[in-house]
N, CA, C and O atoms as a GROMACS GRO file, in nm:
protein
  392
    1UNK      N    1 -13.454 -16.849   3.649
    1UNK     CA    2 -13.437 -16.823   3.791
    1UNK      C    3 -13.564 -16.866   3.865
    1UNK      O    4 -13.674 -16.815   3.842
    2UNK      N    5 -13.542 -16.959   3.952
    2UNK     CA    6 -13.664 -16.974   4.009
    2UNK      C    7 -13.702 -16.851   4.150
    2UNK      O    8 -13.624 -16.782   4.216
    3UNK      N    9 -13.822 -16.860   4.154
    3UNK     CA   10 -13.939 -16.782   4.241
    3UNK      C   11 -13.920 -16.802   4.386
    3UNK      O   12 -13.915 -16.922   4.411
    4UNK      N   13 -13.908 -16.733   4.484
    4UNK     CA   14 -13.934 -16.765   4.582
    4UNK      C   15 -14.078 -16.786   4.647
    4UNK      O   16 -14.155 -16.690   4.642
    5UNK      N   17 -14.120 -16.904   4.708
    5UNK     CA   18 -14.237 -16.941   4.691
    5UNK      C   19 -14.326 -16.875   4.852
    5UNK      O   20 -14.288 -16.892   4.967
    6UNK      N   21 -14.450 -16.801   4.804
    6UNK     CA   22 -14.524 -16.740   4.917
    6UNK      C   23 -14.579 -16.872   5.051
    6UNK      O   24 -14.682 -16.936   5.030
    7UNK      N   25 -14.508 -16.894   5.164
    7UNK     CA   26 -14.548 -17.031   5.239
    7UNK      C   27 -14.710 -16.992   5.284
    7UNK      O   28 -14.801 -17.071   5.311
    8UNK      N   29 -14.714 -16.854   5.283
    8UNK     CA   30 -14.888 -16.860   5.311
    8UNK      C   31 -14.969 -16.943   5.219
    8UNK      O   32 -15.058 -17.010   5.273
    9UNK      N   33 -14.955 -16.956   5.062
    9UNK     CA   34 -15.015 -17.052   4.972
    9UNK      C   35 -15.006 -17.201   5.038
    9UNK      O   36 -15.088 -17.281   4.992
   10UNK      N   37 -14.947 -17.234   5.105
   10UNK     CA   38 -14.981 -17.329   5.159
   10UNK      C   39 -15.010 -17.362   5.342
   10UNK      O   40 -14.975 -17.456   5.413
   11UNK      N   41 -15.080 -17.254   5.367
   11UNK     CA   42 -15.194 -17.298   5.496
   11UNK      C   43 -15.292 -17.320   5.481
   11UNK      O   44 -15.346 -17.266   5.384
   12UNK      N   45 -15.384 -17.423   5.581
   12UNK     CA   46 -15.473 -17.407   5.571
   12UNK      C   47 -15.526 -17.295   5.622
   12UNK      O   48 -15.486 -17.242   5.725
   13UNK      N   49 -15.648 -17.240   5.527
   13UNK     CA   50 -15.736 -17.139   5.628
   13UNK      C   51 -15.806 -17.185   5.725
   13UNK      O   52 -15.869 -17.288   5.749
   14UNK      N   53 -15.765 -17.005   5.821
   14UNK     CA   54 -15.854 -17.051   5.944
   14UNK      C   55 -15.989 -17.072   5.985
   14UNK      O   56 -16.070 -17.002   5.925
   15UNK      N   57 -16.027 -17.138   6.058
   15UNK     CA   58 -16.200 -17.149   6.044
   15UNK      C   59 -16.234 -17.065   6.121
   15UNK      O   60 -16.157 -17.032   6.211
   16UNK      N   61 -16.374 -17.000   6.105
   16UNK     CA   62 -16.446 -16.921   6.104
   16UNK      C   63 -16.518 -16.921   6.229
   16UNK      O   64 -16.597 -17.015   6.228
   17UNK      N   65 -16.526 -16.842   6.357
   17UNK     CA   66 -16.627 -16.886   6.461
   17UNK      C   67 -16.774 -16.915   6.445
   17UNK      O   68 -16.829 -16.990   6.526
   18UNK      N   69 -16.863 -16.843   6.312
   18UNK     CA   70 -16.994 -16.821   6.277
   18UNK      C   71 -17.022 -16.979   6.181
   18UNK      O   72 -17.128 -17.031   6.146
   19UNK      N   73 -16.913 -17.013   6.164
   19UNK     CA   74 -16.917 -17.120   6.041
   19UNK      C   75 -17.054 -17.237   6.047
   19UNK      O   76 -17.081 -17.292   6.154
   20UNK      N   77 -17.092 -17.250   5.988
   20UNK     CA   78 -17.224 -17.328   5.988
   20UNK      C   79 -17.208 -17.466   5.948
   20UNK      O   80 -17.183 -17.478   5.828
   21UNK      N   81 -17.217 -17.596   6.028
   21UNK     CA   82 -17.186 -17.719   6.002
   21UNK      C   83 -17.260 -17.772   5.943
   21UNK      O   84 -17.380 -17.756   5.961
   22UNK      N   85 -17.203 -17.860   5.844
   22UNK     CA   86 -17.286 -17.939   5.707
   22UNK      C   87 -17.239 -18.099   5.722
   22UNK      O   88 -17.150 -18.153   5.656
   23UNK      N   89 -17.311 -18.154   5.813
   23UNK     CA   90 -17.298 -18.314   5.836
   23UNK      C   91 -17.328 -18.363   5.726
   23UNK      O   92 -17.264 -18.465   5.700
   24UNK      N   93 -17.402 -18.330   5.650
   24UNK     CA   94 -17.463 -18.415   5.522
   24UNK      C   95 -17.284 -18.403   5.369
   24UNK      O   96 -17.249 -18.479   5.279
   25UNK      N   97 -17.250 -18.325   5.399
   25UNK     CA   98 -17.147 -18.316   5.289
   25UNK      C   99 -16.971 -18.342   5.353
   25UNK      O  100 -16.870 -18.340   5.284
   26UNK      N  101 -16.982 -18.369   5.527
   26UNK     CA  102 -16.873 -18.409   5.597
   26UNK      C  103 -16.880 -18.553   5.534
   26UNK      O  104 -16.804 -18.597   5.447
   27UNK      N  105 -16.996 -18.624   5.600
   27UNK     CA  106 -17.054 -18.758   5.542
   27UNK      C  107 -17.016 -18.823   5.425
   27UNK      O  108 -17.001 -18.945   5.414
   28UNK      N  109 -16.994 -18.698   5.293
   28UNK     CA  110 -17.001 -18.793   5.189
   28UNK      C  111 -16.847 -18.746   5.198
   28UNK      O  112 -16.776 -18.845   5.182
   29UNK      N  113 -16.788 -18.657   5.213
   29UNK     CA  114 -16.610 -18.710   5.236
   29UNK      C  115 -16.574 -18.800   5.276
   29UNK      O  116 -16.479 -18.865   5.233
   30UNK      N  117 -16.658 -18.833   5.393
   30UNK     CA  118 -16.606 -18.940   5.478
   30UNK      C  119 -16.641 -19.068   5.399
   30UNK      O  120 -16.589 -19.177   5.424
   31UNK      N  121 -16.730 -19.049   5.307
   31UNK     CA  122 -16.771 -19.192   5.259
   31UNK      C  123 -16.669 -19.206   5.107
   31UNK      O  124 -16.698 -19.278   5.012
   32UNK      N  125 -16.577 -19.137   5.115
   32UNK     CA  126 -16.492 -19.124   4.995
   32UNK      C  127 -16.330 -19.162   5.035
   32UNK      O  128 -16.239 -19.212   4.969
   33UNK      N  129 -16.339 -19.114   5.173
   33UNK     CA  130 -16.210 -19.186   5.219
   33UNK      C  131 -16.230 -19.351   5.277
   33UNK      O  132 -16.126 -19.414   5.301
   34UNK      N  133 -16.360 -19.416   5.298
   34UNK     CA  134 -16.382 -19.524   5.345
   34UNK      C  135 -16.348 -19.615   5.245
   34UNK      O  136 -16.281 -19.717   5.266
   35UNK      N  137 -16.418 -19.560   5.078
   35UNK     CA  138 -16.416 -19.629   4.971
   35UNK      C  139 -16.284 -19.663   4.905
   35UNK      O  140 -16.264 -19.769   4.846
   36UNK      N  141 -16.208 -19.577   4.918
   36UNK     CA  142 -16.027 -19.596   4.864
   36UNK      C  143 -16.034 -19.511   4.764
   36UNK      O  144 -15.966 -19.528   4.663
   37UNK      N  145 -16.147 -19.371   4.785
   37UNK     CA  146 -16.102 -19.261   4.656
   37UNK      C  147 -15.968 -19.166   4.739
   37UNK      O  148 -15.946 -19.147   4.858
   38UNK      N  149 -15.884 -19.111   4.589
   38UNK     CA  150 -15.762 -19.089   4.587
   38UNK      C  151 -15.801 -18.960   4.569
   38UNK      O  152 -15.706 -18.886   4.595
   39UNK      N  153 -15.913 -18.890   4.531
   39UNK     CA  154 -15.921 -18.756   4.508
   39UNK      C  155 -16.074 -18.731   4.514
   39UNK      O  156 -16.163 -18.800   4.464
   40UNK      N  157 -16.081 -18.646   4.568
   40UNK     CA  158 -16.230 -18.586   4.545
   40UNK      C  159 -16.303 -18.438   4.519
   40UNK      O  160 -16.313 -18.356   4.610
   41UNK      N  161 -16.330 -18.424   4.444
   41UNK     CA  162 -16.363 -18.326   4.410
   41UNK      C  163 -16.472 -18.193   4.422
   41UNK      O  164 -16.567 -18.212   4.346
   42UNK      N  165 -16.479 -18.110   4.469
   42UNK     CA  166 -16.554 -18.065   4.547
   42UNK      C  167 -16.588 -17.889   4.424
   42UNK      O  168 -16.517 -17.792   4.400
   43UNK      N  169 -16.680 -17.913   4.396
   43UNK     CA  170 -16.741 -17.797   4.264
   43UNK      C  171 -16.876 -17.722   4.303
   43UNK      O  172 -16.980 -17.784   4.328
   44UNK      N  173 -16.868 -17.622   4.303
   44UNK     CA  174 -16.944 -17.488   4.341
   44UNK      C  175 -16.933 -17.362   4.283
   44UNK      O  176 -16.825 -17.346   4.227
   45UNK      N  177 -17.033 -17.239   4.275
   45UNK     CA  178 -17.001 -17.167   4.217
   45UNK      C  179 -16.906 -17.110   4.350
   45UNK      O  180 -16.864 -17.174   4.446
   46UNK      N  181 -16.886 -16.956   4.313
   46UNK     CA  182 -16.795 -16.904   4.394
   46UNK      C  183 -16.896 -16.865   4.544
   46UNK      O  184 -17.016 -16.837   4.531
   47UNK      N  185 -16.844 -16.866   4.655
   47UNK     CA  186 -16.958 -16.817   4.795
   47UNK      C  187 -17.036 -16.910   4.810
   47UNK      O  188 -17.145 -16.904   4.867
   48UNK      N  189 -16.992 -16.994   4.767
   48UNK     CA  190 -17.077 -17.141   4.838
   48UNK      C  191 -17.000 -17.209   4.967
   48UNK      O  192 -17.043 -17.315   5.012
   49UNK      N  193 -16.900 -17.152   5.017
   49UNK     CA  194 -16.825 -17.214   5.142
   49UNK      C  195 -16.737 -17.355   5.067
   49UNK      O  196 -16.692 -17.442   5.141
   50UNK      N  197 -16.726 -17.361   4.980
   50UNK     CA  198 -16.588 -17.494   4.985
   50UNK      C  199 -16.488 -17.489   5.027
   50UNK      O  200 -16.459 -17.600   5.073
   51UNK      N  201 -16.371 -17.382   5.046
   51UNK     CA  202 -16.276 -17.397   5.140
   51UNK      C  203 -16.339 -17.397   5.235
   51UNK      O  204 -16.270 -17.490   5.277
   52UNK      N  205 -16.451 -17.371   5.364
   52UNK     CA  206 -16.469 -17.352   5.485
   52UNK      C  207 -16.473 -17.474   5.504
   52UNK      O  208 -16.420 -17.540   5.593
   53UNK      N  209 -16.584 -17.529   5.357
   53UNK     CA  210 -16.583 -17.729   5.413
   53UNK      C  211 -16.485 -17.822   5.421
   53UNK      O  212 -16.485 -17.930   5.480
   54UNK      N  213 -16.393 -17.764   5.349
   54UNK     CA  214 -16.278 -17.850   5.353
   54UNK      C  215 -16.133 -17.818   5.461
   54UNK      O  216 -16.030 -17.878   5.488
   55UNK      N  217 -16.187 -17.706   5.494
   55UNK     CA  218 -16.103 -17.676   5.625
   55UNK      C  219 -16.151 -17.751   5.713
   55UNK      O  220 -16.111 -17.860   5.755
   56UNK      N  221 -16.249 -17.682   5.744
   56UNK     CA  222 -16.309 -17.751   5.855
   56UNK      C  223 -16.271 -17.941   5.872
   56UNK      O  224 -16.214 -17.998   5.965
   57UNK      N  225 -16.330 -18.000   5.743
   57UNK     CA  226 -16.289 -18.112   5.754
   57UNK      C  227 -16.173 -18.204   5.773
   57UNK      O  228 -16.176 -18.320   5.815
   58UNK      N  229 -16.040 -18.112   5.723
   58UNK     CA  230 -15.928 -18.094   5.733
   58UNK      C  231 -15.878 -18.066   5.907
   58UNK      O  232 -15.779 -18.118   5.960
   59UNK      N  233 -15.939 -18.006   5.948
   59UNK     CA  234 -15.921 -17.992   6.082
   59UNK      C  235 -15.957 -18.099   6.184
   59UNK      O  236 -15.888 -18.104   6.286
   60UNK      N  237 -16.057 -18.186   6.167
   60UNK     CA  238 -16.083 -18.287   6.248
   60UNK      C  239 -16.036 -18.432   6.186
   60UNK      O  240 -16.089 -18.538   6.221
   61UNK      N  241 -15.940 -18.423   6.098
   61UNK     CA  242 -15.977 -18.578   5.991
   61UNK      C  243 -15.820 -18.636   6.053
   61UNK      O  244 -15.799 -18.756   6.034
   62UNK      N  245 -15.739 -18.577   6.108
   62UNK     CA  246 -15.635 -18.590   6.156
   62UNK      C  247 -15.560 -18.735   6.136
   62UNK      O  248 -15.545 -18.843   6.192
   63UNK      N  249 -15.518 -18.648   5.990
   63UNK     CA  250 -15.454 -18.703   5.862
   63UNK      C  251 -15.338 -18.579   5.808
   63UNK      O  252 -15.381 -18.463   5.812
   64UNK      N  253 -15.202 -18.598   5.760
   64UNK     CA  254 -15.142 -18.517   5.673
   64UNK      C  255 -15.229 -18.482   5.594
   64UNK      O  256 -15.315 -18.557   5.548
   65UNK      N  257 -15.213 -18.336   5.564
   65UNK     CA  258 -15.263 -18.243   5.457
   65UNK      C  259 -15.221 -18.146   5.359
   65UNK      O  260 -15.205 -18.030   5.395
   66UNK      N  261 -15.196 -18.184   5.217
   66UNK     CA  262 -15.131 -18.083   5.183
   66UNK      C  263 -15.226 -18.010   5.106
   66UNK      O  264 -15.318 -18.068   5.048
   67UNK      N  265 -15.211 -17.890   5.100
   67UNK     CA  266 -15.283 -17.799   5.103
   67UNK      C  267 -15.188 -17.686   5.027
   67UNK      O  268 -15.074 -17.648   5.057
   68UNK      N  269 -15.286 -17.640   4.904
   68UNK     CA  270 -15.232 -17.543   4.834
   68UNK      C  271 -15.364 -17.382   4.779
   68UNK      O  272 -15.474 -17.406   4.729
   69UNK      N  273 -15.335 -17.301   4.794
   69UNK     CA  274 -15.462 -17.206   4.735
   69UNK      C  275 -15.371 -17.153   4.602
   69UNK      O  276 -15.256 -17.110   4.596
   70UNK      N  277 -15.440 -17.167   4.534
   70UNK     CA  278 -15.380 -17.135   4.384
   70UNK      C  279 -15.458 -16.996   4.310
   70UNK      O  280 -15.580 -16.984   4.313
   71UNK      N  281 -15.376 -16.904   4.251
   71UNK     CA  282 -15.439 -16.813   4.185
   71UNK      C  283 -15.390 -16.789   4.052
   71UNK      O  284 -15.292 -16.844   4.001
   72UNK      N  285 -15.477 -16.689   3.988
   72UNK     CA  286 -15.430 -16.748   3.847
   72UNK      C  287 -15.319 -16.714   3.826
   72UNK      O  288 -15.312 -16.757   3.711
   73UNK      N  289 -15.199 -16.659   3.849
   73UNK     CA  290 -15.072 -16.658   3.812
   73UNK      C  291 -14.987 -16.786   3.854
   73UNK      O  292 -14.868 -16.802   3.827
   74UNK      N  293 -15.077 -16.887   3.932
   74UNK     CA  294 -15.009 -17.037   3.918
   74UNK      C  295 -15.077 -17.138   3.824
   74UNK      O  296 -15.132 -17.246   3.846
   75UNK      N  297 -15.058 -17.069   3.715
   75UNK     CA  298 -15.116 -17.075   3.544
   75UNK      C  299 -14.984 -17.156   3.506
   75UNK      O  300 -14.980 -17.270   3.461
   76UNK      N  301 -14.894 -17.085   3.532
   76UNK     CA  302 -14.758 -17.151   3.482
   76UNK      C  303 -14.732 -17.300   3.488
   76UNK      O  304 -14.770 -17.347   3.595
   77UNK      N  305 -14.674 -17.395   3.397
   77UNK     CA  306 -14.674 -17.528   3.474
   77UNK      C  307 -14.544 -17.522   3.576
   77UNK      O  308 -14.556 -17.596   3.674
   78UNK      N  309 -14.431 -17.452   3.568
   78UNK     CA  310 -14.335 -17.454   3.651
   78UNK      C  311 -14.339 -17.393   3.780
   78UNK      O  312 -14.250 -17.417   3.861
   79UNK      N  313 -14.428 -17.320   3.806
   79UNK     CA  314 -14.469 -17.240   3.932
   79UNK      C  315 -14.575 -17.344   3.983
   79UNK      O  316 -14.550 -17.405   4.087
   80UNK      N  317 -14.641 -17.357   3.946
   80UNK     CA  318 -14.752 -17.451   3.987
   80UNK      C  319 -14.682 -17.623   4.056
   80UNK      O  320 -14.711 -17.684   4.159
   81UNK      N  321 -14.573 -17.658   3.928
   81UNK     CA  322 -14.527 -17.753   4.030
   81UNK      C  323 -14.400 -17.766   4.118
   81UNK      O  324 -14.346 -17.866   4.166
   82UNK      N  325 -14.372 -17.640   4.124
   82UNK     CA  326 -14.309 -17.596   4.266
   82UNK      C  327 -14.406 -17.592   4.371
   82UNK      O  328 -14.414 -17.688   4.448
   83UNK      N  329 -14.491 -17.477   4.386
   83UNK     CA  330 -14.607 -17.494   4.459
   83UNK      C  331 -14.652 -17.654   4.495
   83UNK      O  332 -14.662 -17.691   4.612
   84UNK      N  333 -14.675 -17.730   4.399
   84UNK     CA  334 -14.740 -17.890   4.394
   84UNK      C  335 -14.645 -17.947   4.544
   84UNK      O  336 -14.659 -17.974   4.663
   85UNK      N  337 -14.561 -17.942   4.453
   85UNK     CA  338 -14.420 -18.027   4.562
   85UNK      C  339 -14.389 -17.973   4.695
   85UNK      O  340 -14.337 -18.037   4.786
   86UNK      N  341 -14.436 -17.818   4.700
   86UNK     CA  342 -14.402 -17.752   4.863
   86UNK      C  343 -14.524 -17.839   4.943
   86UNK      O  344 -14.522 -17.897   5.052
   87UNK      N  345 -14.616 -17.824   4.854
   87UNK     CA  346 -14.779 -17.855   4.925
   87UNK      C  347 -14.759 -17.988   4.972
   87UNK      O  348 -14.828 -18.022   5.068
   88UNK      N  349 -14.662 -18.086   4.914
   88UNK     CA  350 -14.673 -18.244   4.957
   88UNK      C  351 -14.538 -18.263   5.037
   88UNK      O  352 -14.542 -18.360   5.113
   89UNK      N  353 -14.438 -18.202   5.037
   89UNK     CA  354 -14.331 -18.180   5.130
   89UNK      C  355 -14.372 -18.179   5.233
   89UNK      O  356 -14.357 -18.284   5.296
   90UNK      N  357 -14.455 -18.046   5.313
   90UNK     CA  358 -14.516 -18.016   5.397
   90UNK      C  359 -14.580 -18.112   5.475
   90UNK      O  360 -14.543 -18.153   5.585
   91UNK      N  361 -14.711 -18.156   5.389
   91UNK     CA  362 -14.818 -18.302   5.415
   91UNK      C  363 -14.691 -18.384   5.478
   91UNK      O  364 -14.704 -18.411   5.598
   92UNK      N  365 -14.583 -18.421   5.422
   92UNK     CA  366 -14.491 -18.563   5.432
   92UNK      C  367 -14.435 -18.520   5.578
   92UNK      O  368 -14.433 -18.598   5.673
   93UNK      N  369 -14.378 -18.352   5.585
   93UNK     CA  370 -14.345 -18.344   5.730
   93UNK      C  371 -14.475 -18.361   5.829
   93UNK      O  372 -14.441 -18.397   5.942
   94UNK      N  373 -14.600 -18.345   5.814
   94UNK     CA  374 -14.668 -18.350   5.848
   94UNK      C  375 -14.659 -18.493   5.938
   94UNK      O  376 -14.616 -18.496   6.053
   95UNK      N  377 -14.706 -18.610   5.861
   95UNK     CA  378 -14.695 -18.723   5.861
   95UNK      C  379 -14.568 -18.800   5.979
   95UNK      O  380 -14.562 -18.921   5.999
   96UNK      N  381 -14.496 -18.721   6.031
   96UNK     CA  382 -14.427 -18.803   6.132
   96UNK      C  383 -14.503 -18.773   6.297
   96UNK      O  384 -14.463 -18.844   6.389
   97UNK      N  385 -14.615 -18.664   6.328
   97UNK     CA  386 -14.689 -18.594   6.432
   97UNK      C  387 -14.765 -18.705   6.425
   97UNK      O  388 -14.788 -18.751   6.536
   98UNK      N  389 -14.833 -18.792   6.294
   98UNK     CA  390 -14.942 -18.865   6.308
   98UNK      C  391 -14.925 -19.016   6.359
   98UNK      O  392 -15.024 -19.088   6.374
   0.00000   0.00000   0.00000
């Protein structure tokens, strides 16, 4: 039986009024979508702000986005690629605004 899937897992979060801007690490996104990378990867311990950076960046890059927050009970591979496919559904409706 499949799951009914939580649509909050796929918003972006909201940004933060206090949020502190990091030109130096917008920069190297930006120098990753210039190059023709397909993924990029963004690694920190935990409370280092990576969703804020990637919201944030997400917010001005005004581009489809799909966007998923995963926790560990999307451990499963069948939950996970339900989740996968809502997250790029979304992006694709996205994509007719742009």
């Amino acid at each position: 039986m499949s799951e009914a899937l939580l649509q909050t897992k796929l918003y972006i979060p909201p940004l933060r009024p206090n949020l502190v801007p990091r030109p130096q690490l917008t920069e190297r996104l930006n120098q990753g979508l210039q190059q023709g990378c397909t993924l990029t990867l963004i690694s920190a311990p935990a409370g280092f702000s990576k969703t804020a950076l990637v919201a944030s960046y997400v917010a001005d890059c005004g581009m489809p986005i799909a966007w998923l927050s995963l926790d560990k009970d999307d451990n499963r591979e069948e939950r996970f690629l339900n989740y996968l496919i809502a997250a790029l559904q979304a992006a694709n409706k996205m994509r007719r605004y742009f």
